[in-house]
C-alpha positions, 0 to 999 in steps of 0.5 A, a space after each residue: 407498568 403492565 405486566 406481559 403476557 404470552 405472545 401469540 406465535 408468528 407475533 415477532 415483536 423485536 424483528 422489525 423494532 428500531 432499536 433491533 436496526 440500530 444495534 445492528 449497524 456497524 461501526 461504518 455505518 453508526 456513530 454512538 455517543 454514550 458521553 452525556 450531551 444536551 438536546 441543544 447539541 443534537 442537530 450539530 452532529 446530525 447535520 451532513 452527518 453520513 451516518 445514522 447516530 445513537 445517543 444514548 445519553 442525551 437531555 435531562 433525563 439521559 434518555 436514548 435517541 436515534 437519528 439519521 437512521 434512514 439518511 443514506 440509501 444503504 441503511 434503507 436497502 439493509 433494512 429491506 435486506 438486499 443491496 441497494 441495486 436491489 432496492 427498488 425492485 424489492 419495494 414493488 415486489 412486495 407491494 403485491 404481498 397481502 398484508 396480515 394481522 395478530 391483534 395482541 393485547 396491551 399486556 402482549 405489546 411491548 409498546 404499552 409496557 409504560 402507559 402516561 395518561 392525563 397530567 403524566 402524558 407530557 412531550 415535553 418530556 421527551 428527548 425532543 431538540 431544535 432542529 434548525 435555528 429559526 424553527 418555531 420550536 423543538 418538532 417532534 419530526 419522526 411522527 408516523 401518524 395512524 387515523 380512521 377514516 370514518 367514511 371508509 373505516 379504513 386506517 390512514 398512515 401518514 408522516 408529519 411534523 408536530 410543534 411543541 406548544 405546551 406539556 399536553 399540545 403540539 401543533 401539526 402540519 395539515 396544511 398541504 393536500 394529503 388524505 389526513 387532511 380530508 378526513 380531518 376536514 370531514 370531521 370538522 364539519 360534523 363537529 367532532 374531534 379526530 383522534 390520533 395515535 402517532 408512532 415515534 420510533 419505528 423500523 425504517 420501512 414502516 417510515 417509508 410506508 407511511 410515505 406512500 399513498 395507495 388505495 385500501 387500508 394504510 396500516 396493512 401496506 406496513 405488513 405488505 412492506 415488512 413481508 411478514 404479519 404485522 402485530 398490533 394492540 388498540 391504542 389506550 386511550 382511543 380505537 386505533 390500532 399502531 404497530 405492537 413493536 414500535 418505540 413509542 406512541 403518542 394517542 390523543 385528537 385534533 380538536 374540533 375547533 380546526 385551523 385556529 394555532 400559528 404553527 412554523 417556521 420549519 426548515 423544509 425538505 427542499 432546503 428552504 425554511 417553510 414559514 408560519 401557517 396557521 393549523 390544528 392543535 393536536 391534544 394528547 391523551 396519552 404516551 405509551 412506550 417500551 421500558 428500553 424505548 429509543 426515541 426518534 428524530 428524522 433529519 429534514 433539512 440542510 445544506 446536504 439534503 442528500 444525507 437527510 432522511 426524508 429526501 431518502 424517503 421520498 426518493 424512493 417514494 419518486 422511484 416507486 410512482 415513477 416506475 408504476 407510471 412508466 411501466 403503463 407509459 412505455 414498453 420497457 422502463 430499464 432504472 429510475 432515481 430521484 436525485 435526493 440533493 434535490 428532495 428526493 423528488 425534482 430531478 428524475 433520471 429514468 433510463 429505458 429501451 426504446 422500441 418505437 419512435 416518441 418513447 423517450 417523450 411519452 416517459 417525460 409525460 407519465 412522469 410530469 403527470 404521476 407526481 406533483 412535485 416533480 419539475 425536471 425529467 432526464 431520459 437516457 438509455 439503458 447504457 446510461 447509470 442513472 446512479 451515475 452523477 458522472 455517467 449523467 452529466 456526460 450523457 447530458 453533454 453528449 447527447 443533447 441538443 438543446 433546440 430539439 430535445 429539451 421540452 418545456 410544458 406549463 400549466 402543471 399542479 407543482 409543490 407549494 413549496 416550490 420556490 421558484 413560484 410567486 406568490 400568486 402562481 397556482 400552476 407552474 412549469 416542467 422540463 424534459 431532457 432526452 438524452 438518448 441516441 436519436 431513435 432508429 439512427 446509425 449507430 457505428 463507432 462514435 456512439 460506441 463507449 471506449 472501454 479497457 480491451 478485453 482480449 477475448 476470441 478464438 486463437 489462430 497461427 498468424 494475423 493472416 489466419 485470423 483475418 481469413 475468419 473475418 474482419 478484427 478490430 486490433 484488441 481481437 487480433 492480439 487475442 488471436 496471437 496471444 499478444 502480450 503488447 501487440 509489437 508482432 501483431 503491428 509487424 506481422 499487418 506491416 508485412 500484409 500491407 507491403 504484400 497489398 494484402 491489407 485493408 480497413 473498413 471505412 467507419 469501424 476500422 477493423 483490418 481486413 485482407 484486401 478484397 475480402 
């Protein structure tokens, strides 16, 4: 134990802690178990499960566990504080913020308020569970892990998944392209280890900073994201500094020996199980955590992907990439989303205003070129809700025509984990399907949405007095007369068209009087 201190002012370390969001959450939103259960029952009930869930009883030791936490785009927009609708536009809001600093003492930081080093330091002692059946073994899957990069001195924040191999060792997934993996690689080759503090349990945006890949120093996005300074203490048994609020964290190194420890299967984020890689073994040194912690699990795989936290997570990183490309591509980018039945990153949906002809071709471009991952680009226009599964494949219907507006281009860098690929492809394919009205093109009363009449305008005596004022589409001539159901306005256009007075426009239809 380590007793307190007095907390600096402005270090509010019980704001943006998980357990804070979790208590939070209505009954709408949070399934709670406070009836003892096995770590084997866990991903049963988290499994399509819309809400986020509490254990509160759960292994051996009666420990606390959250999971699907970030599962459901409204637990992602609460805890950035607006609606979802707003989601997006908040992110880039607060990309643009400086990040800011209070360095606490390990007596100041709730983190440290239990320390386990040396034999004391065991995972598996912790509350983690098998996720999916034919899984290599219980993953501690919430693991935002926290590195320096010796050539830059900067920190590096990342999200991956560790095996657990034995009380003091995990394996870890470093086989995919990321920026952990260059540091990692580049200290291998001066034969040393790297050192490691991995957060587990923390606030949902700290989990999808750690989802970005951005220039500078990766701890100071989490500050940029929390819009409001960010509290740290330097881990115990290393140099790195870790957010002072989170639940707990687990300091140790990958060894210097590299690749050499079979690691997998795993279930995927894309639904499919990733197999056995060989990769490094992560050494722990220590585990440090607050006296009420509550641990964390991120539900990855499935059949309802839509409801995992990782494919919110990376829907939104999709939509953040997306837009930042779009916003150089084209003049006026209107919504993105990334569909997270698939991942949160195959299928895009990008509605814009056209200004000039090859706009719609110029967002597939920027978006086939500005993630890896993305395979298949739907463009419509602004009178489209992207959100919309019902809006989109109407529009996807309607407005295709598939000799001219699906395109196809190959020879791009796609996911690995792809599996549509063989197993000797290096590069793959991409799809774009405008769906917009063709540019610059008549658009009268067939390309107009039907929708429920309004009944608004200005009032006249009869339908004649209304049609001296101009042409009117039926719903204006009720409005004009204050029709309740539109029998006079039926008979009082009879008795117009039997005088000769009465006409129609050819395309739109409004009634008009004859030679107006």
């Amino acid at each position: 134990m380590i007793s307190a201190e007095r907390t600096p002012a402005g270090a509010d370390t019980e704001r943006f802690r998980l357990r804070t969001f979790v208590d939070a959450l209505d009954a709408e939103q949070l399934e709670r178990h406070d009836e003892p259960l096995t770590l084997a029952a866990v991903a049963a009930i988290l499994e399509g499960n819309p809400r986020a869930v509490l254990f509160n009883n759960v292994g051996p030791a009666a420990q606390s566990l959250a999971g699907n936490v970030l599962g459901s785009r409204a637990r992602v927009a609460r805890a950035f504080g607006v609606p979802p609708e707003q989601l997006l536009a908040e992110i880039l809001r607060r990309l643009k913020r400086k990040p800011e600093f209070i360095e606490l003492t390990s007596a100041q930081a709730p983190v440290q308020q239990i320390v386990r080093t040396g034999a004391d330091a065991d995972v598996t002692a912790l509350p983690v569970h098998l996720q999916h059946g034919r899984d290599g073994g219980p993953y501690i899957s919430a693991a935002l892990d926290i590195s320096i990069d010796a050539a830059t001195g900067l920190s590096n924040v990342g999200l991956r998944r560790l095996m657990l191999r034995g009380r003091h060792e995990t394996g870890i997934d470093l086989v995919a392209v990321s920026d952990l993996r260059n540091i990692y690689r580049a200290a291998i080759e001066r034969g040393e280890r790297l050192p490691l503090s991995v957060v587990v349990g923390s606030h949902p945006i700290d989990y999808f900073a750690a989802t970005m890949r951005l220039p500078g120093d990766e701890l100071g996005l989490i500050s940029s994201l929390r819009d409001a300074p960010l509290a740290t203490v330097k881990s115990v048994t290393n140099d790195i500094r870790v957010p002072a609020d989170a639940e707990y964290v687990i300091e140790g190194y990958l060894g210097s020996e590299g690749y050499i420890e079979s690691e997998g299967p795993f279930g995927e984020f894309l639904g499919y199980y990733g197999g056995v890689k060989t990769n490094p073994v992560f050494h722990v040194t220590a585990i440090t955590q607050r006296r009420d912690a509550l641990f964390q699990t991120l539900s990855i795989s499935g059949k309802t992907l839509s409801r995992t936290d990782t494919a919110q997570l990376t829907t939104l990183r999709t939509e953040v990439l997306v837009w930042r490309a779009l916003e150089i591509a084209i003049r006026e980018p209107v919504a993105v989303y990334a569909s997270p039945a698939t991942g949160g990153v195959y299928n895009v949906r990008v509605a814009i205003r056209q200004r000039n002809p090859g706009e719609a071709r110029n967002a597939m471009s920027a978006v086939f070129a500005c993630m890896a991952n993305v395979k298949n680009v739907f463009v419509v226009d602004p009178d489209i809700d992207v959100f919309s599964d019902e809006q989109m494949e109407w529009a996807f219907a309607t407005r295709l025509r598939p000799d001219r507006d699906v395109h196809v281009e190959t020879g791009f860098r796609v996911a690995p984990l792809d599996p549509t690929l063989g197993a000797d492809d290096k590069v793959g394919s991409k799809a774009g399907f405008d769906l917009t009205l063709p540019f610059g093109g008549v658009r009268g009363l067939e390309f107009s949405l039907p929708e429920a009449p309004a009944f608004t305008g200005p009032r006249f005596a009869s339908v004649r007095d209304a049609l001296l004022d101009g042409p009117k589409y039926f719903e204006q001539l009720m409005a004009a007369l204050g029709s309740a159901d539109g029998r006079e306005v039926v008979v009082m256009l009879d008795d117009l068209r039997r005088a000769g007075e009465l006409g129609r426009e050819p395309n739109e239809g409004r009634y008009l009087l004859s030679g107006s």
